[in-house]
C-alpha positions in Angstrom: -36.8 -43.3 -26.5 -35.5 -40.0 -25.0 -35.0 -42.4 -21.6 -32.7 -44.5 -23.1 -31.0 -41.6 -24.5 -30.1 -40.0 -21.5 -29.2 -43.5 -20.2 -26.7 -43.9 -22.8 -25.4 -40.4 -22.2 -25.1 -41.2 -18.7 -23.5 -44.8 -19.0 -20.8 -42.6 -21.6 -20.3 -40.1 -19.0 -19.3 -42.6 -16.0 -17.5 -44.7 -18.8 -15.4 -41.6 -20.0 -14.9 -40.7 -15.7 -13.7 -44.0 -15.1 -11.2 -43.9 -17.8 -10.0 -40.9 -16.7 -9.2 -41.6 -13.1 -7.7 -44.6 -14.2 -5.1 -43.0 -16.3 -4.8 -40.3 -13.6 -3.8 -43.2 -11.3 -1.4 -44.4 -14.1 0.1 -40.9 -14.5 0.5 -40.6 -10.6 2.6 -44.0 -10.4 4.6 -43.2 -13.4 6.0 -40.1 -11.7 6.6 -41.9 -8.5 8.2 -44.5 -10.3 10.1 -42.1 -12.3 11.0 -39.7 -8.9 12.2 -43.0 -7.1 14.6 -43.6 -9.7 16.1 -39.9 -8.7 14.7 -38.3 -12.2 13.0 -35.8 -10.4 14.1 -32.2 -11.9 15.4 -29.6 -9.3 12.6 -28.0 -7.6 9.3 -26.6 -9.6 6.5 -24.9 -8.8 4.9 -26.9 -11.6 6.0 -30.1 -10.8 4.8 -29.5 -7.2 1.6 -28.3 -8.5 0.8 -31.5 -10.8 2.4 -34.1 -8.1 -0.1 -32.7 -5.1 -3.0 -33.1 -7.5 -2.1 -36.3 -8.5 -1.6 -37.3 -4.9 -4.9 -35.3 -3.6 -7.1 -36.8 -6.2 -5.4 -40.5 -6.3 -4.2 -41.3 -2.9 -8.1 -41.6 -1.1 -8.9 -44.5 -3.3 -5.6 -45.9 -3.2 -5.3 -45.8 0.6 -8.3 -47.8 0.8 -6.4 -50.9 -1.0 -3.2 -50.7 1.1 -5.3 -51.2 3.5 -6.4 -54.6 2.2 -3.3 -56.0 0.9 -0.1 -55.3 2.3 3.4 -54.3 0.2 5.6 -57.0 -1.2 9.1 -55.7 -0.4 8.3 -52.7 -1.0 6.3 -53.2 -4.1 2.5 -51.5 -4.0 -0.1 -53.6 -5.7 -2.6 -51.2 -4.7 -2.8 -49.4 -7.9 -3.2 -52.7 -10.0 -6.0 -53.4 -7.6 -7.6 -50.0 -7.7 -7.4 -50.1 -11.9 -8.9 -54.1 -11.8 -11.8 -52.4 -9.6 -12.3 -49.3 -11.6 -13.1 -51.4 -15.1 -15.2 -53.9 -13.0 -17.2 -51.2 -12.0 -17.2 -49.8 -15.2 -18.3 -53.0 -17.1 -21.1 -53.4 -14.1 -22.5 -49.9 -13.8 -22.1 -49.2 -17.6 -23.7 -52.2 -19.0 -26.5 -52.0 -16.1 -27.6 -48.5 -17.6 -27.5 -49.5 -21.0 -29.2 -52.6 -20.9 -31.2 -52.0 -17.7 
């Protein structure tokens, strides 16, 4: 009993991980999006702060799906990619320590 316990707590805790790098990645294309449209405020320590997180923490996993497919005219697909892999990891690993 106490094994599937901690199984569930574990599968919860990936589950929760995974959603939150995915809306990290969300977050960091937004603000791209948002910058590339010239809405970027005039400079800010804060803004600097948040956008080189963002980019520290998002851009290793993203790099490895440029890699793979290539940009459309300048449209990145990587991050739609990245967030189909994330929740078919998350169905995969997550349902294999529940059930498993």
């Amino acid at each position: 009993m106490i094994l599937a316990s901690a199984r569930t707590d574990i599968a919860e805790y990936l589950s929760t991980l995974i959603y939150v790098y995915t809306l990290l990645i969300i977050l960091y294309v937004v603000i791209q999006l948002l910058f590339s449209l010239g809405l970027r405020p005039p400079y800010s320590r804060a803004t600097d702060v948040v956008m080189g997180f963002l980019r520290d923490v998002c851009e290793p996993f993203l790099r490895i799906f440029r890699r793979l497919i290539p940009s459309f005219g300048g449209l990145d697909l990587s991050p739609i990619l990245a967030i189909i892999t994330l929740e078919i990891l998350n169905g995969l690993i997550v349902q294999g320590l529940i059930h498993g």
